[in-house]
Backbone as ProteinMPNN parsed JSONL, in Angstrom:
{"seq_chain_A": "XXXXXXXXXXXXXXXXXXXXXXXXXXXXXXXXXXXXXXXXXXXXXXXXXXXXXXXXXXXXXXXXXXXXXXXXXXXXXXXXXXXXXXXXXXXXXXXXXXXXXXXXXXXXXXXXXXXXXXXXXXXXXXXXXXXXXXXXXXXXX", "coords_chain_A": {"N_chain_A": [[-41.579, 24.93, -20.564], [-43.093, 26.739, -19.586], [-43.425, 27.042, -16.202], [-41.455, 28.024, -15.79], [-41.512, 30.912, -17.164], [-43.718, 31.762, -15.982], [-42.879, 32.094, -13.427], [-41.141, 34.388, -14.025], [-43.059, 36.048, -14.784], [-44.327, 37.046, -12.347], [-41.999, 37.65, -10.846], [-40.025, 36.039, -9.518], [-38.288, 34.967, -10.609], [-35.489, 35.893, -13.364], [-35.78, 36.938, -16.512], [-32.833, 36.851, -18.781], [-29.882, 36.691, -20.958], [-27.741, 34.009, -20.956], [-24.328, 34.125, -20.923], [-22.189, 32.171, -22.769], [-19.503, 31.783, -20.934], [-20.282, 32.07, -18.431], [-21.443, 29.817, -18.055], [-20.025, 27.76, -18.399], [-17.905, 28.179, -16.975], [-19.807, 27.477, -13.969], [-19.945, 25.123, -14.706], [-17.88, 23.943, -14.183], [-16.771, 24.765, -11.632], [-18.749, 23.4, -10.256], [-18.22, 20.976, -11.296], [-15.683, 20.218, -10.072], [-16.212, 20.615, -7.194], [-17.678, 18.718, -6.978], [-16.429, 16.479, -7.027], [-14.23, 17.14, -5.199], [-15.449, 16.535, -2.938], [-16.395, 13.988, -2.647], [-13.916, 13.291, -1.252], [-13.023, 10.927, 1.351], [-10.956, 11.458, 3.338], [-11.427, 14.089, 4.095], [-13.163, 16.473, 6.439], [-16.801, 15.478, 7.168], [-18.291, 18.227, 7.128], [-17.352, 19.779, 6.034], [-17.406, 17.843, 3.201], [-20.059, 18.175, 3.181], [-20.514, 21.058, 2.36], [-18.844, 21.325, 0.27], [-19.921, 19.554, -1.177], [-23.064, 21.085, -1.532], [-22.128, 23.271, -2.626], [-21.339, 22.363, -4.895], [-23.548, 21.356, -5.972], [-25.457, 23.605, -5.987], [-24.326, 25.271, -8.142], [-24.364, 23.452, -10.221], [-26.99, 23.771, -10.828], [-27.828, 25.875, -10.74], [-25.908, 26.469, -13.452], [-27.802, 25.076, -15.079], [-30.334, 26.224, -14.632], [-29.509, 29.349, -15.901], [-28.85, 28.541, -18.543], [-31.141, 27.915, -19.327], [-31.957, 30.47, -19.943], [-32.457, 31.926, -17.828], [-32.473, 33.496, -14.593], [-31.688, 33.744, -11.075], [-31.964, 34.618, -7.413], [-32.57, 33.408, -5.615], [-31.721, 31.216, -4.073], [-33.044, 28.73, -2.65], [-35.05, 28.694, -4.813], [-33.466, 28.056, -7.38], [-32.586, 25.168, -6.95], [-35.195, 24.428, -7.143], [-36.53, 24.702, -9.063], [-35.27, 22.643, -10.827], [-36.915, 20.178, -11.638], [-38.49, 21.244, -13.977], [-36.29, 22.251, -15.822], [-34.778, 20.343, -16.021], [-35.901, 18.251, -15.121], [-35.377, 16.8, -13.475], [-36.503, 14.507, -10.647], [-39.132, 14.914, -8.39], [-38.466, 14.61, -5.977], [-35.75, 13.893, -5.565], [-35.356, 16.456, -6.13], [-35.901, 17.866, -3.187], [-34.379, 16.582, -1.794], [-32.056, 18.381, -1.797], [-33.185, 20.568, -1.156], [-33.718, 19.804, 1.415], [-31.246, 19.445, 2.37], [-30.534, 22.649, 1.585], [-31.73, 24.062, 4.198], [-30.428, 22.489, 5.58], [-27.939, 23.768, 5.702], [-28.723, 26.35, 5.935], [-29.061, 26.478, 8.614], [-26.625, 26.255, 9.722], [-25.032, 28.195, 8.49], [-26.06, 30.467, 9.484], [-27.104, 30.339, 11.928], [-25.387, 28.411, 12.842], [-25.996, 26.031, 13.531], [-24.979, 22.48, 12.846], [-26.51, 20.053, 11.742], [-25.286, 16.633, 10.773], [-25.067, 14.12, 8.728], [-24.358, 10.796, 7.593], [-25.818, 9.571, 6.116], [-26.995, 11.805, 4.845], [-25.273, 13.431, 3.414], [-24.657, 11.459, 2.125], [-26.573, 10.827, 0.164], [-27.234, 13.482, -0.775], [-24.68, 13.557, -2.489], [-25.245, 11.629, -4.11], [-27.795, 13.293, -5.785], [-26.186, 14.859, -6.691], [-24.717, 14.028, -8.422], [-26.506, 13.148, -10.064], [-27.543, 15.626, -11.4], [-25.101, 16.898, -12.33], [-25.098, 14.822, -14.753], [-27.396, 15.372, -16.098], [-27.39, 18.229, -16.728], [-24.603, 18.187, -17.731], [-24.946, 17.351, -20.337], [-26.478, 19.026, -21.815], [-24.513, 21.257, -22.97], [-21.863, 19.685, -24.222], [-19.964, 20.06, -24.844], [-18.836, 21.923, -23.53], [-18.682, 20.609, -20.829], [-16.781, 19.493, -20.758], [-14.266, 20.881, -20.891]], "CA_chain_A": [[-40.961, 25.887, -19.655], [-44.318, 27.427, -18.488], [-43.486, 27.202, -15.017], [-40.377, 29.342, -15.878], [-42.32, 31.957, -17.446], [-44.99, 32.119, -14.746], [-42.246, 32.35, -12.087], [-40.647, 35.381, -14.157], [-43.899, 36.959, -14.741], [-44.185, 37.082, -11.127], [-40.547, 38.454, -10.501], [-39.733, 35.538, -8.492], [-37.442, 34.493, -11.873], [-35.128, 36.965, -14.22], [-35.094, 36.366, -17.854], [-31.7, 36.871, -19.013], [-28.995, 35.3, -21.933], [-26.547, 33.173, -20.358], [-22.782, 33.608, -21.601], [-21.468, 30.849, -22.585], [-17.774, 31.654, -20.456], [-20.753, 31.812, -17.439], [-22.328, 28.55, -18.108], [-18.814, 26.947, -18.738], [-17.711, 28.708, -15.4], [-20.33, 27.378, -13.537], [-19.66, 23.278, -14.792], [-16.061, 23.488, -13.798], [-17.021, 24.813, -10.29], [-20.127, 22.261, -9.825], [-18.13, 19.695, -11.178], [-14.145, 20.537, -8.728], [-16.503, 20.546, -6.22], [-18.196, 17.116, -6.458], [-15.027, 15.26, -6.73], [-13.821, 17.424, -3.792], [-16.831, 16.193, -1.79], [-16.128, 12.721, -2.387], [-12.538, 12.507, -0.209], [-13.208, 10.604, 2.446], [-9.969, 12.13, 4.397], [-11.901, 15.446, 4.708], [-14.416, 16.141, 7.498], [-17.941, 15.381, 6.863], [-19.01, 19.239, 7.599], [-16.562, 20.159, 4.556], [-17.582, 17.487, 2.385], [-21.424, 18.961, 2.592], [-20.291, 22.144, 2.274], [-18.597, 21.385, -0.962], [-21.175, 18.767, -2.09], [-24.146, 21.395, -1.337], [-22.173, 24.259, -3.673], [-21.389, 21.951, -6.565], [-24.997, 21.15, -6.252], [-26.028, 25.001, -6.257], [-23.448, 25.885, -9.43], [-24.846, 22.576, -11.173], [-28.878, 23.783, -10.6], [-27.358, 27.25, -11.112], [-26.048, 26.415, -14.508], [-29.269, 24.541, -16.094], [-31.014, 27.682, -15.169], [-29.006, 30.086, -16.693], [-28.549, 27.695, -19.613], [-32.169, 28.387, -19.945], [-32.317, 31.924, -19.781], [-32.871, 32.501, -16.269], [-31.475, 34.078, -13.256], [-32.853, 33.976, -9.84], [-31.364, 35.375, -6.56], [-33.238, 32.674, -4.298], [-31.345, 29.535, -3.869], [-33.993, 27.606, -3.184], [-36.1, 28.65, -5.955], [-33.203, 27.761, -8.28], [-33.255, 23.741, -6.954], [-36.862, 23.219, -7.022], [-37.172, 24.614, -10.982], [-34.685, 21.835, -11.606], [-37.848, 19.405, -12.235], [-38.685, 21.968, -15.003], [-35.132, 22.777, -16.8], [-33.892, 19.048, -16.3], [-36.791, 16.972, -15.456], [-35.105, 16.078, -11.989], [-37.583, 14.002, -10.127], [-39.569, 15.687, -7.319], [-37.789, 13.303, -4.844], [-34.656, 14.383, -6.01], [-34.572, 18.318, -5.617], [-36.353, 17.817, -2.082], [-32.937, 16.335, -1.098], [-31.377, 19.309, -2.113], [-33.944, 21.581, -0.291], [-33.664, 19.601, 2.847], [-29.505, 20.367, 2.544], [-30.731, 23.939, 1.614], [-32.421, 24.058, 5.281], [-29.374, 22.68, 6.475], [-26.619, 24.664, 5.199], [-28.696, 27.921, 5.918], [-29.159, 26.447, 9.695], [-25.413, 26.401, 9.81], [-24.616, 29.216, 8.338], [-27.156, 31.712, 10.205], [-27.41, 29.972, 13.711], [-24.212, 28.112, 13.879], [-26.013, 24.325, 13.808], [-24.642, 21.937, 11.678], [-26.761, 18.913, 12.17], [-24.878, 16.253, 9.659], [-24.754, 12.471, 8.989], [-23.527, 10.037, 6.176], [-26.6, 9.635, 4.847], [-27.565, 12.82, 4.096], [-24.158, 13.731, 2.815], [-24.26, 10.588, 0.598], [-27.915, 11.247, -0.714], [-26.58, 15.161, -1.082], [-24.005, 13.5, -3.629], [-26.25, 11.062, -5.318], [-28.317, 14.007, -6.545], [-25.446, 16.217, -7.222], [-24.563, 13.535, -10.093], [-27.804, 13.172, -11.377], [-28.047, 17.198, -11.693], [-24.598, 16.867, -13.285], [-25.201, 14.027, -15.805], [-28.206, 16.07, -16.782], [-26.455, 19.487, -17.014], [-23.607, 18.411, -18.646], [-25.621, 17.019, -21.849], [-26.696, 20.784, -22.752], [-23.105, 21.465, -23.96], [-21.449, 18.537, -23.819], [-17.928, 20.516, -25.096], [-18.461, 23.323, -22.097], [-18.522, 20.042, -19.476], [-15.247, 18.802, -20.957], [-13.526, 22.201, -20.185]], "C_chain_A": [[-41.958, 26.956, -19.216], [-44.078, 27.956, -17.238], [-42.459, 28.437, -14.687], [-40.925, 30.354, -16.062], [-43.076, 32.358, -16.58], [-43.761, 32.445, -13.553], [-41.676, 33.797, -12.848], [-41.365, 36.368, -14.665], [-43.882, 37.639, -13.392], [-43.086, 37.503, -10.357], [-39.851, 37.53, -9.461], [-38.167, 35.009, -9.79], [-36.952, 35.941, -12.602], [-34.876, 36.51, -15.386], [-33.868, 37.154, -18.146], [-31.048, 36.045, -19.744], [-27.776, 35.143, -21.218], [-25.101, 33.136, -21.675], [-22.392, 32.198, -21.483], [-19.796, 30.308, -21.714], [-19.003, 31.483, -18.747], [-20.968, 30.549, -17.112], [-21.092, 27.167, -17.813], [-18.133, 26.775, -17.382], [-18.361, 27.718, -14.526], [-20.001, 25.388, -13.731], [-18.645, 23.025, -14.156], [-16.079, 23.939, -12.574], [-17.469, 24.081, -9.626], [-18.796, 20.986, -9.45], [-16.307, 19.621, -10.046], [-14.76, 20.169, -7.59], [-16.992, 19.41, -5.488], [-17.334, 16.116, -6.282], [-14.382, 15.705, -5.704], [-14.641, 16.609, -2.575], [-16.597, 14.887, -1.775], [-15.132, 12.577, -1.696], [-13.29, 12.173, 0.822], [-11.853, 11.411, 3.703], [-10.81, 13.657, 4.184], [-13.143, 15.365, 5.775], [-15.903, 16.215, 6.819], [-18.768, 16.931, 6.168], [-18.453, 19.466, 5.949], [-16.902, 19.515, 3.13], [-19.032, 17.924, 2.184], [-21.312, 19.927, 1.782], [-19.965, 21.935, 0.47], [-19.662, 20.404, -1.901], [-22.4, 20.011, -2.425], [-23.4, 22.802, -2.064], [-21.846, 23.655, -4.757], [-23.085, 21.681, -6.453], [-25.724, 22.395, -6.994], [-25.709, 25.466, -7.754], [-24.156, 25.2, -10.241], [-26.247, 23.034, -11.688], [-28.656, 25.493, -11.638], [-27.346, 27.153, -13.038], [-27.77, 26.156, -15.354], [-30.277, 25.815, -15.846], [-30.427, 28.999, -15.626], [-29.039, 29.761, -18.227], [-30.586, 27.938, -20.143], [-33.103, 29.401, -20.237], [-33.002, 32.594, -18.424], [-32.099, 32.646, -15.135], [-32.323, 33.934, -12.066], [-31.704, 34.104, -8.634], [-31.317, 34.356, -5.122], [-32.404, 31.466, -4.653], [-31.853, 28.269, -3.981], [-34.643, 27.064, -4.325], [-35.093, 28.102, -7.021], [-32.51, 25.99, -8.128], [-34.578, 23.261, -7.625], [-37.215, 23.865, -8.421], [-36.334, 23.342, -11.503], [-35.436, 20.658, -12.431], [-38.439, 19.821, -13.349], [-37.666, 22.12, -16.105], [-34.525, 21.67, -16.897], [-34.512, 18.114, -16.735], [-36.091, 16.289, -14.293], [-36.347, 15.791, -11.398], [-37.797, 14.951, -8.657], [-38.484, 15.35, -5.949], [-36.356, 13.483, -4.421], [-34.144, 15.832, -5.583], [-34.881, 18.48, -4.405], [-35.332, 17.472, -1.201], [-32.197, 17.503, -0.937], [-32.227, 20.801, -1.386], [-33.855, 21.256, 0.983], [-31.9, 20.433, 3.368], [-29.488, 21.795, 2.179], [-31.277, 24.597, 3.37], [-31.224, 23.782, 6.729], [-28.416, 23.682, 6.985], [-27.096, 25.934, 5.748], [-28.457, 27.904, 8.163], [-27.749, 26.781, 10.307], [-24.368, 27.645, 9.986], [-24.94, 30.867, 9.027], [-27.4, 31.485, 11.369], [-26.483, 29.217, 14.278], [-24.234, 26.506, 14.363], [-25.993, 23.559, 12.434], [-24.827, 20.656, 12.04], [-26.727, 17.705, 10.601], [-24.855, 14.932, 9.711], [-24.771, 12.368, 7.93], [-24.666, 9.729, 5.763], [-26.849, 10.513, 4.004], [-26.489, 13.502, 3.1], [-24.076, 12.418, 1.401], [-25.902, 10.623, -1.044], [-28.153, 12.777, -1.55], [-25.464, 14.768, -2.901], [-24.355, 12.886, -4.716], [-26.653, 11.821, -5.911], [-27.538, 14.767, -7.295], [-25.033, 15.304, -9.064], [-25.153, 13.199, -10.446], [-28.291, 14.465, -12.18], [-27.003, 17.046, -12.599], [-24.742, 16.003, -14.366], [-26.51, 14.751, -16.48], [-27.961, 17.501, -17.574], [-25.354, 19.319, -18.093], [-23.822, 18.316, -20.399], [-25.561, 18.084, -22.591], [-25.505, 21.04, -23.306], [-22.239, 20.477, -23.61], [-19.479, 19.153, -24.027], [-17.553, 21.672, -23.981], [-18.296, 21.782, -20.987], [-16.801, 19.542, -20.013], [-14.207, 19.543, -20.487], [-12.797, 21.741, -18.909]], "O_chain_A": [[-41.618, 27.934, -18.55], [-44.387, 29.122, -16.991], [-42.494, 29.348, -13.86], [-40.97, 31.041, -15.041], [-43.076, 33.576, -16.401], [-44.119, 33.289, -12.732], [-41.795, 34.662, -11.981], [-40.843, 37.425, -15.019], [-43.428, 38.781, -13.322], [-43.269, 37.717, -9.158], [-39.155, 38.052, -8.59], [-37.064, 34.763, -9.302], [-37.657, 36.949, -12.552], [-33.922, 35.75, -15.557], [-33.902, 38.29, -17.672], [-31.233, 34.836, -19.602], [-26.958, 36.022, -20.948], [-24.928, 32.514, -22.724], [-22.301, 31.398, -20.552], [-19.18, 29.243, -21.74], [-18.52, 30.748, -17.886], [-20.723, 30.131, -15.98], [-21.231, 26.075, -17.261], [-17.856, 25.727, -16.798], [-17.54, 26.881, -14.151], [-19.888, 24.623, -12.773], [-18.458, 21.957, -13.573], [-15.094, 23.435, -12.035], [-17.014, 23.826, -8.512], [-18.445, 20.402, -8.425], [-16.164, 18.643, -9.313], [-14.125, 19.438, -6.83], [-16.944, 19.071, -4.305], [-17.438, 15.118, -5.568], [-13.816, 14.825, -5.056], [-14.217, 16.227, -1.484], [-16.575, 14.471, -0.616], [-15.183, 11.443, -1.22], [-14.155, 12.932, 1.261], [-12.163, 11.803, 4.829], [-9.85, 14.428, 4.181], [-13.906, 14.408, 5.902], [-16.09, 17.05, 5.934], [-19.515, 16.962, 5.191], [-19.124, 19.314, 4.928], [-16.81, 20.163, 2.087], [-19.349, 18.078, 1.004], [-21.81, 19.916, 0.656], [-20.73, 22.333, -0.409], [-20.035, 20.59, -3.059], [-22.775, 19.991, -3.597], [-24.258, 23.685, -2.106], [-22.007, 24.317, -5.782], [-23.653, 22.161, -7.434], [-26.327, 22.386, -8.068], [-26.574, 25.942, -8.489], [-24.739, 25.847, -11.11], [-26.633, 22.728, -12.816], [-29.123, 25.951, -12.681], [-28.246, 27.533, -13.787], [-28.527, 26.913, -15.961], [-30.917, 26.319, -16.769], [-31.311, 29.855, -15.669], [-29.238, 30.649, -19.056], [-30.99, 28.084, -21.297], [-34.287, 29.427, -20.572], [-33.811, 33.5, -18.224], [-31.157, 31.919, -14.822], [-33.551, 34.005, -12.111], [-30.57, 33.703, -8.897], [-30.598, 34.367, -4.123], [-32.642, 30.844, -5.689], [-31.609, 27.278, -4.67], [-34.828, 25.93, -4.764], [-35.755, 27.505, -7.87], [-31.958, 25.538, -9.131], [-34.915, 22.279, -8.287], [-38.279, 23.492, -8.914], [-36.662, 22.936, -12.618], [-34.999, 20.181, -13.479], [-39.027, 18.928, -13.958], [-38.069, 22.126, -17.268], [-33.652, 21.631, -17.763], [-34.38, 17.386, -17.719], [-36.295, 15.078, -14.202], [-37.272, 16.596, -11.509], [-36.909, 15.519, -8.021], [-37.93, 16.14, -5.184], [-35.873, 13.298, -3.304], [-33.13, 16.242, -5.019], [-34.192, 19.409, -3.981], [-35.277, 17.896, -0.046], [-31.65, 17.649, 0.156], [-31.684, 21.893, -1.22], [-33.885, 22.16, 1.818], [-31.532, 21.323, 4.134], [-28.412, 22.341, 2.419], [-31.064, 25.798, 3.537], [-31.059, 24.234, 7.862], [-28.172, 24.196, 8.077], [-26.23, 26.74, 6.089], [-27.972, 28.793, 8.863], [-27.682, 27.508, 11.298], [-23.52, 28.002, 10.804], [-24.315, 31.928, 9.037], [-27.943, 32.374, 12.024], [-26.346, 29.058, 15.491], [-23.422, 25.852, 15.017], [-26.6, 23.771, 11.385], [-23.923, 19.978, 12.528], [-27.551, 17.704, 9.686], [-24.606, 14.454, 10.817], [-25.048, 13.259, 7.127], [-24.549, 9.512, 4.557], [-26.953, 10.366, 2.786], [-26.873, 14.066, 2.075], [-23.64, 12.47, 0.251], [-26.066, 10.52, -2.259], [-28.883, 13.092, -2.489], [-25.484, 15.384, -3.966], [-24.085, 13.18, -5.88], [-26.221, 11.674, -7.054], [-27.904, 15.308, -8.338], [-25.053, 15.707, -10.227], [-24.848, 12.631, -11.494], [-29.049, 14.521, -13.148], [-27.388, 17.002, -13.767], [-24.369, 16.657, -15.34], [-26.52, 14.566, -17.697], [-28.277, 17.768, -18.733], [-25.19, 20.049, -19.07], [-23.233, 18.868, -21.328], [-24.929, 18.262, -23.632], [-25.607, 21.011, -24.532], [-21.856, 20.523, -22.44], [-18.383, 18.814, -23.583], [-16.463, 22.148, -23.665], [-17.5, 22.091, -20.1], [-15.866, 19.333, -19.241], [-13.32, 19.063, -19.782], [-12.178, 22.555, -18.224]]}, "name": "protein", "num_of_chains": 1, "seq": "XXXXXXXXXXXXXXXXXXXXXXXXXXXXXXXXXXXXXXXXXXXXXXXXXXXXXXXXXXXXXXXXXXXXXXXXXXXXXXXXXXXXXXXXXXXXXXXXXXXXXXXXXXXXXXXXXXXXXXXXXXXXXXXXXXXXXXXXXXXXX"}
């Protein structure tokens, strides 16, 4: 966890101890949200939307879970190759739908298709099957 440390030397990271009612919080949001994201009867835009914040909560947790806070969104995807061991390949998905979501949200374009929405959910349950391990009795919650 080097890379952690060096990012919270640098103030780009906050060390901090993670409650365990946070951490617990944070699974049962990730995970409502990924099974939301799967209906097909909802619109595409909606199923990002909810795919791309269980993603955030999921990334969210594993860094809290390892004593860290961070403010940046991004930055708390792309440590996931550090606190999980998510493949590079992997959180880059999740940075491209970070690029999206902000395009959306800040300019109003929401450029979306079924791949990216289904490659958005692939990762989200590789972040959760990794996440949930750390307390395996907080994912049951």
């Amino acid at each position: 966890m080097r890379e952690l440390d060096n990012l919270a030397a640098t103030g780009q990271l906050k060390k901090e101890i993670c409650a365990p009612s946070e951490f617990s919080g944070l699974l049962r949001s990730g995970r409502a949200r990924l099974l939301d994201a799967q209906n097909p009867a909802l619109a595409l835009e909606s199923r990002f939307d909810l795919a791309y914040n269980a993603a955030h909560a999921l990334s969210l947790a594993a860094l809290r879970w390892h004593g860290y806070r961070s403010e940046t969104r991004y930055l708390v995807f792309q440590t996931l190759q550090h606190k999980l061991g998510v493949a590079a390949k992997h959180w880059r998905v999740l940075a491209k739908c970070h690029e999206r979501r902000n395009l959306s949200e800040y300019e109003g374009q929401l450029e979306m298709d079924e791949q990216l929405l289904s490659d958005l959910l692939a990762v989200t349950e590789i972040v959760w099957s990794k996440v949930s391990i750390l307390d395996p009795e907080a994912a049951r919650k």
